[in-house]
NUBA-794855 format. One line per 10 residues: number of its first residue (from 1); for each residue x, y, z of N, C-alpha, C. Coordinates in pm, whole numbers. Example, Ala and Ser with C-alpha at 12.3 -4.5 7.8 and 13.67 -1.06 7.14 Angstrom:
BEGIN
1 = 1319:-569:780:1230:-450:780:1320:-330:780 ~ 1285:-225:708:1367:-106:714:1290:3:787 .
END
This chain:
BEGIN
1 = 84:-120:0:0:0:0:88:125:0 ~ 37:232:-96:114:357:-78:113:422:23 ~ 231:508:85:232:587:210:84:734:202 ~ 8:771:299:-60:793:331:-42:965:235 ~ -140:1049:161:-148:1135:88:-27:1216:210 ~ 44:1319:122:168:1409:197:94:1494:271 ~ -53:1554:241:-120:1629:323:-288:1619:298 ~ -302:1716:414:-488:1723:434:-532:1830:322 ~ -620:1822:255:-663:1873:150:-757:1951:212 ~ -784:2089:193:-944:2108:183:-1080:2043:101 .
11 = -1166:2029:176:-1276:1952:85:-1372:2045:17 ~ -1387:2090:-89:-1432:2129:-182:-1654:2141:-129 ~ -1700:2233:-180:-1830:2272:-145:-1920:2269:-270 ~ -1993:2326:-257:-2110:2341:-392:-2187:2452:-356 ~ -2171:2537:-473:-2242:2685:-508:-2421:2636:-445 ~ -2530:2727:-395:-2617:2691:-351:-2668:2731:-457 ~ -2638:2813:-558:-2764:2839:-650:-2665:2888:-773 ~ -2718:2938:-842:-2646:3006:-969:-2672:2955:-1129 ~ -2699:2819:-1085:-2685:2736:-1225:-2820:2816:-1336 ~ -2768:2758:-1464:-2872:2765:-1569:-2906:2682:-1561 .
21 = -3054:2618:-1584:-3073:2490:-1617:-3089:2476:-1706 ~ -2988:2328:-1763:-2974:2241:-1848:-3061:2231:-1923 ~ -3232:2232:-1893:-3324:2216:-1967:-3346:2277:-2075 ~ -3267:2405:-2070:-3279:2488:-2176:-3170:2491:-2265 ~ -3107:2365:-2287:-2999:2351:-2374:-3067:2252:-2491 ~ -3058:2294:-2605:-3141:2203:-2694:-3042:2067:-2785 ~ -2927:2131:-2819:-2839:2052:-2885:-2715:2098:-2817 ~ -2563:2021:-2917:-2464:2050:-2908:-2440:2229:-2952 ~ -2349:2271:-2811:-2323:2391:-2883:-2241:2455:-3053 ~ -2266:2495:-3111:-2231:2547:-3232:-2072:2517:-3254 .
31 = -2011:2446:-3338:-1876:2421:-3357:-1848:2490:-3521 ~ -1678:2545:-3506:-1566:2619:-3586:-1471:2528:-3648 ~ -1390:2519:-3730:-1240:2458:-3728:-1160:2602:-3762 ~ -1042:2604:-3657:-926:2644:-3632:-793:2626:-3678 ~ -708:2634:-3739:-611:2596:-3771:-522:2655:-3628 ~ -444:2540:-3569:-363:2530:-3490:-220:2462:-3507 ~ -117:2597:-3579:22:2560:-3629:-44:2455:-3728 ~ 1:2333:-3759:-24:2206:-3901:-157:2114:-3837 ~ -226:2165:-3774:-360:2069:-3718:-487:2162:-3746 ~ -556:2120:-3810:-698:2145:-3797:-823:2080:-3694 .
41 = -778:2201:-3614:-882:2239:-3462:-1026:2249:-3459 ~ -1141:2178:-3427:-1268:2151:-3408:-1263:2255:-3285 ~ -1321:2355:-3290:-1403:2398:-3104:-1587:2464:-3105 ~ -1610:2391:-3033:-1805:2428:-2975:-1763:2544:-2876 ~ -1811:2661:-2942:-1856:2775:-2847:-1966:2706:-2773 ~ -1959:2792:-2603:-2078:2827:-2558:-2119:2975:-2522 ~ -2239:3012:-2611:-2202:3190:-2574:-2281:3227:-2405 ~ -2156:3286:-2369:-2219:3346:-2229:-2342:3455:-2227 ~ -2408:3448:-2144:-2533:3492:-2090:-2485:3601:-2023 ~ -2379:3639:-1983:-2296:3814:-1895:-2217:3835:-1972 .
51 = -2211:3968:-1964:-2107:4030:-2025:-1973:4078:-1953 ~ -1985:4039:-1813:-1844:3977:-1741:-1808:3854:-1726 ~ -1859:3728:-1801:-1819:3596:-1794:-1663:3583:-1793 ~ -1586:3514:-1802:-1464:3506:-1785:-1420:3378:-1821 ~ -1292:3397:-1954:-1291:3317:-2038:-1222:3121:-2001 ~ -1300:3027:-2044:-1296:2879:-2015:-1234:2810:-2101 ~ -1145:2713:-2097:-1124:2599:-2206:-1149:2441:-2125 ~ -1212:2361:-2199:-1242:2235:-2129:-1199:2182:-2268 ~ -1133:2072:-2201:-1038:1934:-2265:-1083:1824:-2233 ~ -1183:1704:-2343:-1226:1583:-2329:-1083:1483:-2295 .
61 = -1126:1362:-2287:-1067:1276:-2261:-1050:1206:-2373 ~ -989:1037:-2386:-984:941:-2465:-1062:922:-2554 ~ -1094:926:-2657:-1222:875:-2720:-1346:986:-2737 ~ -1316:1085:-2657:-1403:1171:-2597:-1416:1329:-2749 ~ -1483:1409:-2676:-1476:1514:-2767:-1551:1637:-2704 ~ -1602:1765:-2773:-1635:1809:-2687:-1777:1787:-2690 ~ -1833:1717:-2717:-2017:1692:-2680:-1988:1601:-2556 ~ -1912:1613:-2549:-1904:1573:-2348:-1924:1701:-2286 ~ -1952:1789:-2315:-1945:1906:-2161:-2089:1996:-2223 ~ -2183:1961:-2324:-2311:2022:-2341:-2352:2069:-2285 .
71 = -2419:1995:-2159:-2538:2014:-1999:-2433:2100:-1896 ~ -2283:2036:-1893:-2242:2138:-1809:-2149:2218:-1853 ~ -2152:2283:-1950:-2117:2400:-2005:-2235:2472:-2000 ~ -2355:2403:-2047:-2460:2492:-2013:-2498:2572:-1918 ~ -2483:2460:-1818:-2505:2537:-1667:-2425:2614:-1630 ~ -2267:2642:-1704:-2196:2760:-1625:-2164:2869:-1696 ~ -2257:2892:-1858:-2262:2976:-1893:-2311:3122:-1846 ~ -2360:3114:-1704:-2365:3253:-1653:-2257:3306:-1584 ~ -2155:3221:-1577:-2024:3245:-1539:-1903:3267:-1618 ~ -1916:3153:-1713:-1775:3147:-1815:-1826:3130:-1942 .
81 = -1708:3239:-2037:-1734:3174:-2154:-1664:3079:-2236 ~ -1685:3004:-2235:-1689:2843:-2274:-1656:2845:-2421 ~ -1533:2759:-2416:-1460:2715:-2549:-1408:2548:-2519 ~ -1455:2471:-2603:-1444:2320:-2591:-1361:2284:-2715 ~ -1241:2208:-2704:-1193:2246:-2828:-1175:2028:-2828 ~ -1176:1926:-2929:-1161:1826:-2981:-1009:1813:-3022 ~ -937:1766:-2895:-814:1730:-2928:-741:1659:-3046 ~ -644:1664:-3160:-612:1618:-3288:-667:1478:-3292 ~ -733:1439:-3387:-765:1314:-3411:-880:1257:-3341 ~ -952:1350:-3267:-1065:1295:-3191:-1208:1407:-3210 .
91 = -1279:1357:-3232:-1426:1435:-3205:-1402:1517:-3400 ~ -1386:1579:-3414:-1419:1638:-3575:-1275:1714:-3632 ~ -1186:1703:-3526:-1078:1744:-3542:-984:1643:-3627 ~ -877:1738:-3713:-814:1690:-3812:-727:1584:-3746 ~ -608:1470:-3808:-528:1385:-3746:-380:1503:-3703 ~ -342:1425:-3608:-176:1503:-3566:-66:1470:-3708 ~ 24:1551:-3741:146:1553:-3806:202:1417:-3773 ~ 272:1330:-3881:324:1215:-3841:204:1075:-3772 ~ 145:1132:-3744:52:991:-3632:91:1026:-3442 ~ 162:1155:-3446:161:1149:-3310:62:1204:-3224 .
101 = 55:1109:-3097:-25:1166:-3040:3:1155:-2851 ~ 113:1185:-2883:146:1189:-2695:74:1299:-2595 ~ 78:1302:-2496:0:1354:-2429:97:1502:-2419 ~ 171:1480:-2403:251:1655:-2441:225:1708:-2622 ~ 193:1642:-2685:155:1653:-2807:18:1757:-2813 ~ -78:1677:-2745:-162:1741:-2723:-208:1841:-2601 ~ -61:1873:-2526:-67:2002:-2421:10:2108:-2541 ~ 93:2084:-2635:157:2215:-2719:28:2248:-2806 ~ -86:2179:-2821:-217:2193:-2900:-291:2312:-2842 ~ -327:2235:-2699:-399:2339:-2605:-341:2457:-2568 .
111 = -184:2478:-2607:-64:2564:-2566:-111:2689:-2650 ~ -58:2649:-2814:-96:2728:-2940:-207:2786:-2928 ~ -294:2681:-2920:-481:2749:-2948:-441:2853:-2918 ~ -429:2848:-2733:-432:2958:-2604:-345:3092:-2660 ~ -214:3067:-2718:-120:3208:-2756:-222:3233:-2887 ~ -272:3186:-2945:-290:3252:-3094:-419:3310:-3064 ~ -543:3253:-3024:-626:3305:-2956:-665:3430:-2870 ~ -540:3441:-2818:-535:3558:-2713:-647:3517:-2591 ~ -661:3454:-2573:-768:3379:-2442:-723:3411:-2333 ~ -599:3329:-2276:-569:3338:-2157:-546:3451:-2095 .
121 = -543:3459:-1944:-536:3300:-1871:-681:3282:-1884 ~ -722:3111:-1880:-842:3093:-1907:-870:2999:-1802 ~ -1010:3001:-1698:-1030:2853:-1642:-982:2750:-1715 ~ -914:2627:-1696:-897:2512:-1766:-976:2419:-1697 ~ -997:2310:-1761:-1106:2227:-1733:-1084:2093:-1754 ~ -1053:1954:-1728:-997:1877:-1785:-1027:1719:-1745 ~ -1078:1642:-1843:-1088:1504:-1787:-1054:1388:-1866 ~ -999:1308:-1776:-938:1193:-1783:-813:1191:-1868 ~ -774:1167:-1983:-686:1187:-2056:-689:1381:-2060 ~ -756:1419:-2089:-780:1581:-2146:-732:1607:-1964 .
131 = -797:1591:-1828:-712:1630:-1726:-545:1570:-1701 ~ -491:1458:-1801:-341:1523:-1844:-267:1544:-1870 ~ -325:1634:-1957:-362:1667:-2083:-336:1837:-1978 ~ -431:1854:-1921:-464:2022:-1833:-323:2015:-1747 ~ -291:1933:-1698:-181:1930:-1548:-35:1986:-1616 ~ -1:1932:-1775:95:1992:-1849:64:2126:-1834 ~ -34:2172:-1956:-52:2317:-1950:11:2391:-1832 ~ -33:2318:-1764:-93:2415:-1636:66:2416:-1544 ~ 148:2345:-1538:272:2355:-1477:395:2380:-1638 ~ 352:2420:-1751:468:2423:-1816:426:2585:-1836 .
141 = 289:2610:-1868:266:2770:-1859:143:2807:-1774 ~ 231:2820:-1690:150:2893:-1565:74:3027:-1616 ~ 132:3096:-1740:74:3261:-1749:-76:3187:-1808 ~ -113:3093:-1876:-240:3076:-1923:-370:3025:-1895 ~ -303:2975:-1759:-420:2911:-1668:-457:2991:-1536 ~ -581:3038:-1556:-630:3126:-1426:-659:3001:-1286 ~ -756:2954:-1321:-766:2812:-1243:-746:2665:-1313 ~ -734:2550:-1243:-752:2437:-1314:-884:2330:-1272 ~ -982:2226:-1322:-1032:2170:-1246:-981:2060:-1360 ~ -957:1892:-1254:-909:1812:-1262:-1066:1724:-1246 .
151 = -1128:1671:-1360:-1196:1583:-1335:-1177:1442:-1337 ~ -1132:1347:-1264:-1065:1222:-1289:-987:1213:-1366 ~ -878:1319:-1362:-739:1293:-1463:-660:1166:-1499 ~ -609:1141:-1612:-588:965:-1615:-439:1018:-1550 ~ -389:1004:-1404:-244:1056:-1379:-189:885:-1405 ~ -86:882:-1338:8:756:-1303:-63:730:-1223 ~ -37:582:-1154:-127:515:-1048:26:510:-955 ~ 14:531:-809:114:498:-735:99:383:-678 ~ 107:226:-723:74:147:-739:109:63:-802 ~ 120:-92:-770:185:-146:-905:36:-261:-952 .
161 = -74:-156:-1014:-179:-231:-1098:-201:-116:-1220 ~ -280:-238:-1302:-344:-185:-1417:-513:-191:-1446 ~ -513:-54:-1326:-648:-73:-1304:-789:-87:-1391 ~ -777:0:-1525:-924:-37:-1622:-854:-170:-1674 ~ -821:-231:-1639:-818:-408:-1702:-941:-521:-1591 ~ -958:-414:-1440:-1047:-477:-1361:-1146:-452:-1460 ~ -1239:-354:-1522:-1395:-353:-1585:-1344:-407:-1681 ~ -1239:-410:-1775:-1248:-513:-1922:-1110:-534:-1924 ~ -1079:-707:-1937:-929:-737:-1932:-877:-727:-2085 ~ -1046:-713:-2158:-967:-717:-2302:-882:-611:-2351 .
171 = -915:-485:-2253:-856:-342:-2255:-714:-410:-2325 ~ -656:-477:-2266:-448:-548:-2291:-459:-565:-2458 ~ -538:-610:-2528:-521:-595:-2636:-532:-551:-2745 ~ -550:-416:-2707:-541:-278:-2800:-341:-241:-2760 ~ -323:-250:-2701:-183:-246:-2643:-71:-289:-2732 ~ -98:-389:-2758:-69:-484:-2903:-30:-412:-2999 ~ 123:-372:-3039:110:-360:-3213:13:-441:-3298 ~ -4:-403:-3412:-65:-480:-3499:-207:-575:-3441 ~ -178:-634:-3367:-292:-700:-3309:-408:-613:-3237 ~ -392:-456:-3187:-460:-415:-3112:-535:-315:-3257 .
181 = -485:-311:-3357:-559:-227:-3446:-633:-355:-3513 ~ -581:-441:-3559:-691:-578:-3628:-812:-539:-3497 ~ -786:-565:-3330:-910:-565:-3220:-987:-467:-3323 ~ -966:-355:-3274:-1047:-250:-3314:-1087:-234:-3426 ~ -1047:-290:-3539:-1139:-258:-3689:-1228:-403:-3680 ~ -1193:-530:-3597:-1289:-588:-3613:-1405:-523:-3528 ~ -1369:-520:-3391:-1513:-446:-3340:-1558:-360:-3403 ~ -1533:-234:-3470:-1581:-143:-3500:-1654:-168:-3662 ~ -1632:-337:-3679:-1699:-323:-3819:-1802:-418:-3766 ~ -1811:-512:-3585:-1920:-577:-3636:-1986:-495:-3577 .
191 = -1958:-458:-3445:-2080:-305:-3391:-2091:-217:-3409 ~ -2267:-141:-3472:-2300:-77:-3496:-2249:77:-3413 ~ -2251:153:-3479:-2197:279:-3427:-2334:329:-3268 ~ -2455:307:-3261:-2495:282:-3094:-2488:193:-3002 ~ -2429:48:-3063:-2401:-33:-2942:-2253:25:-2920 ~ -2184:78:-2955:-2056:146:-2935:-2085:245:-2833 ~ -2125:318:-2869:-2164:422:-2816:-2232:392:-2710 ~ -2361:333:-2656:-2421:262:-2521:-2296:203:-2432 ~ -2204:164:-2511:-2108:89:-2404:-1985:173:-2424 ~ -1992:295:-2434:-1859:330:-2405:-1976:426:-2301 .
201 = -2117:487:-2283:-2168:534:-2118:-2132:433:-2066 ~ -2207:331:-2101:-2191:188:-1984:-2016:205:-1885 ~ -1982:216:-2012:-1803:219:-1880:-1760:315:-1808 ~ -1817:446:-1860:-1816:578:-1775:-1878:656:-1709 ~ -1994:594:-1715:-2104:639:-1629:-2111:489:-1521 ~ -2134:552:-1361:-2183:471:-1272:-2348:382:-1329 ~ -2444:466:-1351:-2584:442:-1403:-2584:519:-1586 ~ -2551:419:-1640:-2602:497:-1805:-2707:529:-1796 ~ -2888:489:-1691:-3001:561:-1755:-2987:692:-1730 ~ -2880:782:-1681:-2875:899:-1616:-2807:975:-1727 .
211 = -2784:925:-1872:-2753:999:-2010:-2851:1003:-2086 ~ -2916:1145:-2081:-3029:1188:-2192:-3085:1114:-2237 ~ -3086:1046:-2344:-3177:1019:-2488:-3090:1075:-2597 ~ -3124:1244:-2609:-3100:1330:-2681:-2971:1342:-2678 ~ -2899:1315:-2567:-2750:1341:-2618:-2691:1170:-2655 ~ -2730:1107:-2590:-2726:951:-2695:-2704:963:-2829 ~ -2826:1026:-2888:-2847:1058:-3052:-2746:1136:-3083 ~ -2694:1259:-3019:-2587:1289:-3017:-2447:1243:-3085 ~ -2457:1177:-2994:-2338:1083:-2928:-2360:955:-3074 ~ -2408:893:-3139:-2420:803:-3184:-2397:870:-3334 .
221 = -2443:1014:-3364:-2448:1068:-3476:-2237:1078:-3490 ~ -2206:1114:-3397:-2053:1147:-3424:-2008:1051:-3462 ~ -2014:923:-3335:-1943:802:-3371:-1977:727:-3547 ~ -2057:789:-3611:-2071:788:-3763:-2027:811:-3788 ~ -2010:970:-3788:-1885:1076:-3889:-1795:1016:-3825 ~ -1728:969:-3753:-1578:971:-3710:-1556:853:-3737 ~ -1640:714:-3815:-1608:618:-3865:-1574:671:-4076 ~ -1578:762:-4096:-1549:856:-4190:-1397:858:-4223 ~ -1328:897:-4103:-1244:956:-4072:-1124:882:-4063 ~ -1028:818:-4194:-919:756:-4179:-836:715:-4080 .
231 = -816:868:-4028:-729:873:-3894:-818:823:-3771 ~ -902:800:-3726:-945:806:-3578:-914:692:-3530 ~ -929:570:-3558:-902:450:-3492:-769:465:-3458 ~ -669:510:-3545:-537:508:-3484:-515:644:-3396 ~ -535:765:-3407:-527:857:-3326:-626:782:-3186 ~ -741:722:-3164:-744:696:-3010:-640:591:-2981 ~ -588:489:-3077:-534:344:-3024:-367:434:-2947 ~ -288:551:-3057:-191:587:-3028:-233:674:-2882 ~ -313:772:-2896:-355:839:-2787:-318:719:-2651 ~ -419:617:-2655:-415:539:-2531:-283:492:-2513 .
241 = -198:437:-2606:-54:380:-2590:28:464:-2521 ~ 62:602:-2571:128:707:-2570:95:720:-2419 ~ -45:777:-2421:-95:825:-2225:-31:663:-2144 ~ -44:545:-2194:4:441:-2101:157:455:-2077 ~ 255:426:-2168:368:434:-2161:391:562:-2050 ~ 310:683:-2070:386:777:-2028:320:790:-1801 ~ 211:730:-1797:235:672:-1705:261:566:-1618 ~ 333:465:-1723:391:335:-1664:564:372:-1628 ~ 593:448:-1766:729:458:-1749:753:593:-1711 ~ 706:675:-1689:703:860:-1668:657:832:-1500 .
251 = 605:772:-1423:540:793:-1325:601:876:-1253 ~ 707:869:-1224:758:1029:-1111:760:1147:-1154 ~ 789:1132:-1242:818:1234:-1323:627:1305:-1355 ~ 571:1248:-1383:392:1326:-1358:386:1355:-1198 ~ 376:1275:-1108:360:1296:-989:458:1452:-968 ~ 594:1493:-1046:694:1591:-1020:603:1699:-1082 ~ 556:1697:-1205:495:1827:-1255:344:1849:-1155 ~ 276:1747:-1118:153:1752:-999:190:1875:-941 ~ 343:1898:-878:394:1917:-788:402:2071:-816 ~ 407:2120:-958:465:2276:-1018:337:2357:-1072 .
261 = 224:2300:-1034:136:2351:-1066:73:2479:-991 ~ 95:2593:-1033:48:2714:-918:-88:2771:-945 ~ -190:2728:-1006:-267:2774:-1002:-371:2660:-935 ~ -488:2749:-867:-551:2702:-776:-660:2579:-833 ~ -634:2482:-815:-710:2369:-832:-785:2306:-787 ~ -943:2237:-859:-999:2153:-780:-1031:1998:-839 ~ -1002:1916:-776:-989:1794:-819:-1138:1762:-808 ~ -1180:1653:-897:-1305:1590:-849:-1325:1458:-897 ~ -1377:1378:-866:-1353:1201:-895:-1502:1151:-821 ~ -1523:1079:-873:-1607:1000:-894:-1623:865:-791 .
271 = -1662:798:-696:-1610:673:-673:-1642:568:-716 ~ -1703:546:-847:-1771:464:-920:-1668:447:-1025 ~ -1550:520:-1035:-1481:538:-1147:-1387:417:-1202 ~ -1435:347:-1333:-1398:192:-1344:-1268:206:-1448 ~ -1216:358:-1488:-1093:368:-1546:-973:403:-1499 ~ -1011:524:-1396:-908:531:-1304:-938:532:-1158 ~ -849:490:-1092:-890:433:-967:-947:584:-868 ~ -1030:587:-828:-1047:665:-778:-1007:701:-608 ~ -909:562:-569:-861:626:-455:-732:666:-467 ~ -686:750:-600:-580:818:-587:-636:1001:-616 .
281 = -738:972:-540:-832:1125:-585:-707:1191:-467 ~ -701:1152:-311:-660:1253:-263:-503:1259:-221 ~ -437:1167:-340:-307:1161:-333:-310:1289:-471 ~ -366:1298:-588:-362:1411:-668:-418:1541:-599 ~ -482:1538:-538:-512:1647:-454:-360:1660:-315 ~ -324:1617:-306:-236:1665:-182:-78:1692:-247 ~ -95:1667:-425:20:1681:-496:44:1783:-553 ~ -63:1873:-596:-87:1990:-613:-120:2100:-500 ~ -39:2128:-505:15:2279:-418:-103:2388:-372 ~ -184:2375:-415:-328:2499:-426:-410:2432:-491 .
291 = -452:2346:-386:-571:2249:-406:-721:2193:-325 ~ -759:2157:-343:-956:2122:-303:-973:1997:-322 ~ -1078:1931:-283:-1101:1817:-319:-1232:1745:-313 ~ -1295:1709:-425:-1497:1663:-430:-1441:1507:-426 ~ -1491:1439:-362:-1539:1296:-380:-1686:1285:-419 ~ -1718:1260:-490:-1878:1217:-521:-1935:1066:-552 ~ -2043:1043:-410:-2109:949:-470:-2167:896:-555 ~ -2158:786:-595:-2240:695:-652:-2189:773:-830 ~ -2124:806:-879:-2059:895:-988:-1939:779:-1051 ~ -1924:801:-1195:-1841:749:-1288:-1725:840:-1265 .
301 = -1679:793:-1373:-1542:838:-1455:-1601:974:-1526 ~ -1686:1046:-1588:-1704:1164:-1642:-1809:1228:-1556 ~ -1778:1293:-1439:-1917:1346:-1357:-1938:1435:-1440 ~ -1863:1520:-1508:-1962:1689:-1595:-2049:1625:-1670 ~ -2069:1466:-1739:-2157:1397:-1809:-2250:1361:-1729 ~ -2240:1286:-1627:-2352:1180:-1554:-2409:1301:-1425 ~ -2283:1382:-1402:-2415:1455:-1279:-2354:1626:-1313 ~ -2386:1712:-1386:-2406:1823:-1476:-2369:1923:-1366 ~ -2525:1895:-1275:-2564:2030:-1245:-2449:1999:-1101 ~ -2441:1895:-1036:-2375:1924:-905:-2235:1952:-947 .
311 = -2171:1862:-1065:-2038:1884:-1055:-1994:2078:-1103 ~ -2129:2148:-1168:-2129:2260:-1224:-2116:2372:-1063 ~ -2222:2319:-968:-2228:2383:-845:-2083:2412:-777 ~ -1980:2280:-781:-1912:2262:-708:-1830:2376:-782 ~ -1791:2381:-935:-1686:2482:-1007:-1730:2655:-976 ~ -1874:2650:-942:-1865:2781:-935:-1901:2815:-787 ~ -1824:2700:-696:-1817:2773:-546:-1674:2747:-489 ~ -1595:2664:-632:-1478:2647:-650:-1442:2866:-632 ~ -1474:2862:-821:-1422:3024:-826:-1459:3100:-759 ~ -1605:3122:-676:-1629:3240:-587:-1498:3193:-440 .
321 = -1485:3073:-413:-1373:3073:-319:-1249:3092:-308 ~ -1201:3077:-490:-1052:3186:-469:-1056:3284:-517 ~ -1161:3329:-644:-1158:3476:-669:-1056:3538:-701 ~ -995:3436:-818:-864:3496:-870:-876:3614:-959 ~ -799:3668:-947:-797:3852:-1015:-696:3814:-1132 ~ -594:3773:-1094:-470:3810:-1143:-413:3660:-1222 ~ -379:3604:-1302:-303:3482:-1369:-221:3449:-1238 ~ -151:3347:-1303:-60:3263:-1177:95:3327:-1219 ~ 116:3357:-1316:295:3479:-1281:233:3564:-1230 ~ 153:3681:-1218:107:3779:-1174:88:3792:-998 .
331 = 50:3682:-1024:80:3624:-839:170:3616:-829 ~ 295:3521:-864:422:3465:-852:510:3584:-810 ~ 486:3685:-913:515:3814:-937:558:3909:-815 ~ 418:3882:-754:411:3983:-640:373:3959:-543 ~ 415:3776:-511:454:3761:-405:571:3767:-291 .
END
């Protein structure tokens, strides 16, 4: 067993009121392509409801894109304005240069957007692979991240298991040169693009009946177009290889950048979570320097998906509680 988290975390609260409701979100928000340096960038605005909102970037995960953060982008559009951008090779976005797709690959992605854009510093937002995916950003340029929230980031495990092989052991053979891309073009040619889709909630949600309908249809319409798309099977298979290697063989070295992160963070995890273990929620929380911490019941691996409005409560009693003014050099600065 690992030695006991280095410290006591504060535990994280929930805004009593504020939200939009979700109900009034009809579809996916409105999506652009971007050219970012040699990648063509997919991002879904959400337009804010104030005209002091204060500017957001949220980063999907594995497989993911941004019609993961619909309902709760919705709800914090009276706060932030919301930019969801589809990391290279995933969601409508073009493939990476070469076939790469390491997870620093896709922090110089989120890097560019941010300088060319003129955005930052921006809330960052980030889950599972996409939280890290945020933890780079966020300790290599501190000037662009106002806050961070860490939603079940896929970090290193301090540990010697390979924990999503407990919900599917077949996970090991995508891993596979050659053999793990034959896996995947056979599945993906005998199942239909919604039994795909039903079972990739099924693995990230605690309760799948707790995903729409409407964003199902969603959700089932992409996994079409993105069977379109030459590149995608290998941009997620490399994605997952790349994020494994780099925390099988990188592990101190993530736990070291945990460590350089100065802007104020709130972690949040799930304990239902069947990809990453969720009792290293408050060892990532006690690794980061200016940090919080949500445990939530009965919750998956993507809470901004399966529970919207609470995990939305918690971000905006996150920001009314540090009430950052200033970027993280600006602090550094003048401290």
């Amino acid at each position: 067993m690992p030695k006991p988290p280095a410290r006591t975390v504060p535990v994280a609260r929930f805004a009593d009121a504020g939200l939009i409701s979700s109900e009034d979100v009809d579809g996916p928000w409105p999506g652009t392509h971007v050219e970012v340096g040699d990648i063509r960038v997919h991002l879904r605005t959400t337009p804010a409801t104030s005209a002091d909102a204060e500017p957001a970037l949220f980063v999907h995960g594995l497989a993911g894109s941004a019609l993961n953060w619909t309902d709760f982008a919705g709800a914090l559009r009276g706060r932030l304005a919301i930019e969801a951008l589809d990391l290279p090779g995933h969601g409508l976005s073009g493939p990476a240069p070469r076939g790469r797709y390491s997870p620093q690959l896709h922090a110089d992605t989120v890097v560019r957007y941010l300088e060319q854009s003129g955005r930052g510093p921006v809330h960052l937002v980030g889950n599972s692979m996409g939280g890290a995916v945020s933890i780079l950003v966020a300790a290599q340029r501190p000037d662009l991240v106002r806050t961070l929230t860490l939603l079940a980031p896929a970090v290193p495990d301090n540990r010697l298991r390979i924990y999503p092989l407990r919900a599917n052991p077949r996970f090991a053979l995508v891993f596979v040169p050659v053999l793990g891309e034959l896996v995947t073009r056979l599945f993906n040619s005998r199942y239909a693009p919604e039994v795909r889709a039903k079972g990739t909630i099924a693995l990230c949600f605690a309760d799948r009946s707790r995903f729409p309908a409407a964003r199902m249809r969603e959700l089932v319409d992409e996994v079409t177009e993105r069977g379109t798309s030459p590149w995608a099977e290998a941009a997620v298979l490399r994605s997952m290889r790349s994020l494994a290697k780099s925390q099988l063989l990188g592990g101190r070295a993530g736990w070291r950048t945990m460590r350089r992160v100065a802007a104020p963070t709130l972690v949040v995890w799930g304990d239902r979570d069947r990809l990453v273990a969720p009792d290293l929620a408050p060892y990532v929380a006690a690794a980061v320097p200016n940090s919080r911490l949500l445990e939530m019941d009965d919750i998956g691996h993507t809470p901004m998906m399966e529970a919207p409005g609470p995990t939305a409560r918690a971000v905006l009693a996150f920001l009314d509680d540090t009430a950052v003014d200033d970027g993280p050099a600006d602090r550094a600065a003048g401290s």
